[in-house]
FITOR-316501 format. One record per residue: residue number from 1; x, y, z of N, C-alpha, C, O in turn. Coordinates in nm, 2 decimals. Atoms other than C-alpha are relative to their C-alpha. Example, Ala and Ser with C-alpha at 12.3 -4.5 7.8 and 13.67 -1.06 7.14 Angstrom:
BEGIN
  num     npx     npy     npz    capx    capy    capz     cpx     cpy     cpz     opx     opy     opz
    1    0.09   -0.12    0.00    1.23   -0.45    0.78    0.09    0.12    0.00    0.19    0.12    0.07
    2   -0.09   -0.11    0.00    1.37   -0.11    0.71   -0.08    0.11    0.08   -0.03    0.22    0.09
***
This chain:
BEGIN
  num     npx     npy     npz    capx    capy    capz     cpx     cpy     cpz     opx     opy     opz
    1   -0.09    0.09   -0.06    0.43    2.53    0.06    0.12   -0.02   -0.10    0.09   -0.04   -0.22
    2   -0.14   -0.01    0.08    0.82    2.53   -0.08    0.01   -0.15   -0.06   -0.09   -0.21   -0.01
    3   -0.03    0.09    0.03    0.91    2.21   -0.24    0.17   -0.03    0.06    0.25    0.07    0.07
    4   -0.11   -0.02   -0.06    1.24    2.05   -0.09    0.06   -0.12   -0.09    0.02   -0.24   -0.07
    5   -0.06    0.11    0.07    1.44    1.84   -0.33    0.05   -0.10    0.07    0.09   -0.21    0.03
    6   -0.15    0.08   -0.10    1.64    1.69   -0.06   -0.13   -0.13    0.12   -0.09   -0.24    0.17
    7    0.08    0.07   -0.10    1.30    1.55    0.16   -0.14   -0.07   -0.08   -0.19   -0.18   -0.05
    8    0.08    0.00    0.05    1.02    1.56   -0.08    0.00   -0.11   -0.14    0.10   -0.11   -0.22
    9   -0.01    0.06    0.06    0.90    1.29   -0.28    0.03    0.03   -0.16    0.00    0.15   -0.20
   10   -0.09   -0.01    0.12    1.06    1.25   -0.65   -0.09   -0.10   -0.10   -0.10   -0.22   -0.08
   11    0.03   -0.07    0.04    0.89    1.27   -0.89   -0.10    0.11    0.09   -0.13    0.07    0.20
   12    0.14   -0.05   -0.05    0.61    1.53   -0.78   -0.10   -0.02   -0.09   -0.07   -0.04   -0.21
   13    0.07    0.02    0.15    0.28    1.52   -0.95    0.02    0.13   -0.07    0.04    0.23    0.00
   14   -0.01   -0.08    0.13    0.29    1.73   -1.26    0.13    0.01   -0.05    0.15    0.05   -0.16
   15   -0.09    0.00    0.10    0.61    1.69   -1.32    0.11   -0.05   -0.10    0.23   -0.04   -0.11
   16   -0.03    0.05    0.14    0.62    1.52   -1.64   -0.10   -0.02   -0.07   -0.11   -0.11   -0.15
   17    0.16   -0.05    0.06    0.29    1.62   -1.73    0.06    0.04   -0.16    0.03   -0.03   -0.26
   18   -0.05   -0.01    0.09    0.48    1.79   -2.01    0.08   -0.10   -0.12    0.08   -0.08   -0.24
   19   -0.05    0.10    0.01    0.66    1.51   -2.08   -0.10   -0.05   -0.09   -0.10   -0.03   -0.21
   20    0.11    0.12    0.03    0.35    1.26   -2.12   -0.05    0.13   -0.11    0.03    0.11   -0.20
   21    0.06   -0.10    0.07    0.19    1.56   -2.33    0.06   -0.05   -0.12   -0.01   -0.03   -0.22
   22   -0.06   -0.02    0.13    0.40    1.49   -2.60    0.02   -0.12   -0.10    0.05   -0.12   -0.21
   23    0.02    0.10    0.08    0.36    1.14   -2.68   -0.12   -0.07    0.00   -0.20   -0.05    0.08
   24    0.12   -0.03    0.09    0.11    1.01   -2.88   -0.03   -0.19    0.08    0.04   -0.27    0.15
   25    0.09    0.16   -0.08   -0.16    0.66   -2.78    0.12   -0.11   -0.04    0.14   -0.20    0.05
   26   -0.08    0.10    0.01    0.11    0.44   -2.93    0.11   -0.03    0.12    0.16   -0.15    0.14
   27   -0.10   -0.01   -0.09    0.34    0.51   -2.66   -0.05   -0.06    0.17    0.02   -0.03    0.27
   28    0.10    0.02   -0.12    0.08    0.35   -2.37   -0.04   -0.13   -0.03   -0.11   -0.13   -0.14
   29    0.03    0.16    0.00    0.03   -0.03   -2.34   -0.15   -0.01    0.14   -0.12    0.01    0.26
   30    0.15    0.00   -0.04   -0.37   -0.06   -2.18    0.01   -0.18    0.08    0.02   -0.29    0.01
   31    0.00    0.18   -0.02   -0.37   -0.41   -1.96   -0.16    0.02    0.13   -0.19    0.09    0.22
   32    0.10    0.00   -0.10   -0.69   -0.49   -1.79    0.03   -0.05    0.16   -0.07   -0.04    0.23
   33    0.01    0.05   -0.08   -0.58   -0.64   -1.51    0.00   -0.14    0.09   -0.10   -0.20    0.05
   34    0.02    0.16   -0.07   -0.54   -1.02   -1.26   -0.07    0.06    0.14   -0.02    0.11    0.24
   35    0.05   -0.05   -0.16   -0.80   -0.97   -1.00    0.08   -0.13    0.08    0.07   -0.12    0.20
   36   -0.07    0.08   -0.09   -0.60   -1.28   -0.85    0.15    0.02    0.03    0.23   -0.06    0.06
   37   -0.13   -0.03   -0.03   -0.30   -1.11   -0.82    0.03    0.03    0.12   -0.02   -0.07    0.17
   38   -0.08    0.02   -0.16   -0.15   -1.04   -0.46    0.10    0.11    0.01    0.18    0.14   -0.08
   39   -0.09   -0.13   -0.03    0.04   -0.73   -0.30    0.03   -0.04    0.13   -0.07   -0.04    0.22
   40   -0.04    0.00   -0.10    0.27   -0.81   -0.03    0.06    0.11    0.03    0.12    0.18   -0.05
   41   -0.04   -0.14   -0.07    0.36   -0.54    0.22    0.06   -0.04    0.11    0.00   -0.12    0.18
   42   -0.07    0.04   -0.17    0.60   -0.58    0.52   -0.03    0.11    0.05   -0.02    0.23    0.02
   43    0.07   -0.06   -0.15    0.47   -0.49    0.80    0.14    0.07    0.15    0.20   -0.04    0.18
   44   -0.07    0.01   -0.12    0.71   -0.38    1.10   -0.03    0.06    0.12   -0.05    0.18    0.14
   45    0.07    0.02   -0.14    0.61   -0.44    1.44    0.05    0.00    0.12    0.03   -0.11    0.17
   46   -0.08   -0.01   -0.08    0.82   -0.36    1.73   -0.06   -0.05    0.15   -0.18   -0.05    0.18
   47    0.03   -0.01   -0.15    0.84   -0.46    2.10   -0.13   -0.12    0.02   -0.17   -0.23   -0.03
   48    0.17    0.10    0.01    0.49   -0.55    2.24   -0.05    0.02   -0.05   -0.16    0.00    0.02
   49    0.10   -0.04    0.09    0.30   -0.44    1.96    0.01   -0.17   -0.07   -0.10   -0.22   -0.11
   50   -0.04    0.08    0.05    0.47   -0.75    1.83   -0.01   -0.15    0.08    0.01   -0.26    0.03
   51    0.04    0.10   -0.11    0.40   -0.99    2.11   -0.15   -0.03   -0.02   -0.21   -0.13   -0.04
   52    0.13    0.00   -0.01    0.08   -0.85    2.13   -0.12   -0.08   -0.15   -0.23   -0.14   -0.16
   53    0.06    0.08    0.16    0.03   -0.95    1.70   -0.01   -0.19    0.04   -0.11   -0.25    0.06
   54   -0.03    0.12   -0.07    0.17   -1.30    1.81   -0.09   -0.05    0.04   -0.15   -0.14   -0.01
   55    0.11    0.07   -0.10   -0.07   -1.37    2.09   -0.15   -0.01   -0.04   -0.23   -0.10   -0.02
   56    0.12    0.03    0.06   -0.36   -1.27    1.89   -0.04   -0.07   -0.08   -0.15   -0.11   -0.11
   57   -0.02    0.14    0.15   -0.28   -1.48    1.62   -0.04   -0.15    0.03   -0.11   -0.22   -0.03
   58    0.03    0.12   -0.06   -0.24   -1.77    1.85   -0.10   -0.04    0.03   -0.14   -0.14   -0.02
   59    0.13    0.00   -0.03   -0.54   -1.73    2.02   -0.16   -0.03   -0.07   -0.27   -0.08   -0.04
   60    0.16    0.01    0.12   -0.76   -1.70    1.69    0.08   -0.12   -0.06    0.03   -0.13   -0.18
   61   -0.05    0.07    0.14   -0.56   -1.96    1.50    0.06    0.02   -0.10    0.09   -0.07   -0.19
   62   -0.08   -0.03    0.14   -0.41   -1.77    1.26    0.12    0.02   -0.01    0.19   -0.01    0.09
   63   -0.11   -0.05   -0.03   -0.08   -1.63    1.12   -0.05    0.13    0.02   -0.16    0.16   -0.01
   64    0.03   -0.12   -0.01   -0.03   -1.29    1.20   -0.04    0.10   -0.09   -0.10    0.20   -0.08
   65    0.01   -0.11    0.12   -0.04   -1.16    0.86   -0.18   -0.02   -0.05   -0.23    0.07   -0.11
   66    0.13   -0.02   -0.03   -0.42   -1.28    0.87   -0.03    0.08    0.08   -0.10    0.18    0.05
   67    0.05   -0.10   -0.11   -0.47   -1.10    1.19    0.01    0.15   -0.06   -0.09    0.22   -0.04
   68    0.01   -0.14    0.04   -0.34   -0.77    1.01   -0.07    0.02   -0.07   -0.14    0.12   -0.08
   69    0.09   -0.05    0.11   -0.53   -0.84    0.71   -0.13    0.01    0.02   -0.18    0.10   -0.05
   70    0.12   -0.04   -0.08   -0.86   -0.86    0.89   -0.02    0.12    0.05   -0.12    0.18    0.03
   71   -0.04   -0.11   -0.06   -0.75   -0.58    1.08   -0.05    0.16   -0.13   -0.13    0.25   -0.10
   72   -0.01   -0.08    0.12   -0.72   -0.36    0.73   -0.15   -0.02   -0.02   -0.22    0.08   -0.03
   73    0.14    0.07    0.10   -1.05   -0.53    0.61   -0.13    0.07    0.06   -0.23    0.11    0.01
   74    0.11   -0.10   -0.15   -1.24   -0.37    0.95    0.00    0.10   -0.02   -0.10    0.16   -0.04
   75   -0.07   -0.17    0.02   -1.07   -0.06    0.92   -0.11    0.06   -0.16   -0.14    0.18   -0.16
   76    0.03   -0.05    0.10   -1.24    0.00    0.58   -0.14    0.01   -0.04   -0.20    0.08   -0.12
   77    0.16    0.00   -0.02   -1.60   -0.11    0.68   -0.06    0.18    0.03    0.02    0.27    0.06
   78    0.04   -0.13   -0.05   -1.83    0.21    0.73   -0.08   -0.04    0.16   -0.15   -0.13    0.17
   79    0.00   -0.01   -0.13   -1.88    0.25    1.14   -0.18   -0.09    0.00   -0.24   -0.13   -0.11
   80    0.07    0.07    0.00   -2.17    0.07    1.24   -0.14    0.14    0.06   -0.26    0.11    0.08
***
């Protein structure tokens, strides 16, 4: 497959593989981590897809962005 500078994501992997090759452990800051940290993602929801998030929300009591995140949370279970 051709690579297309014009469509194709920027960097690609490997390259700056050479790059990273050349500098040494000093050059790399190591952080373990905040498992209570938080990643917001906008969502966009058109039409009645967007009605439809709405009414379910209502229905269960929640806001919507619970309804998605349940949604994600299901989605990742293994099938029953």
């Amino acid at each position: 497959m051709t690579k297309n500078p014009w469509t194709d994501p920027d960097p690609q992997p490997g390259d700056l593989d050479a790059d990273f090759a050349l500098l040494d452990e000093s050059a790399f800051e190591y952080h373990e981590g905040d498992s209570s940290a938080t990643l917001r993602i906008v969502v966009s929801v058109e039409s009645s897809d967007a009605s439809r998030l709405a009414r379910i929300a209502e229905t269960r009591g929640q806001k919507p962005s619970d309804v998605v995140a349940e949604l994600l949370r299901d989605a990742d279970r293994p099938p029953a």
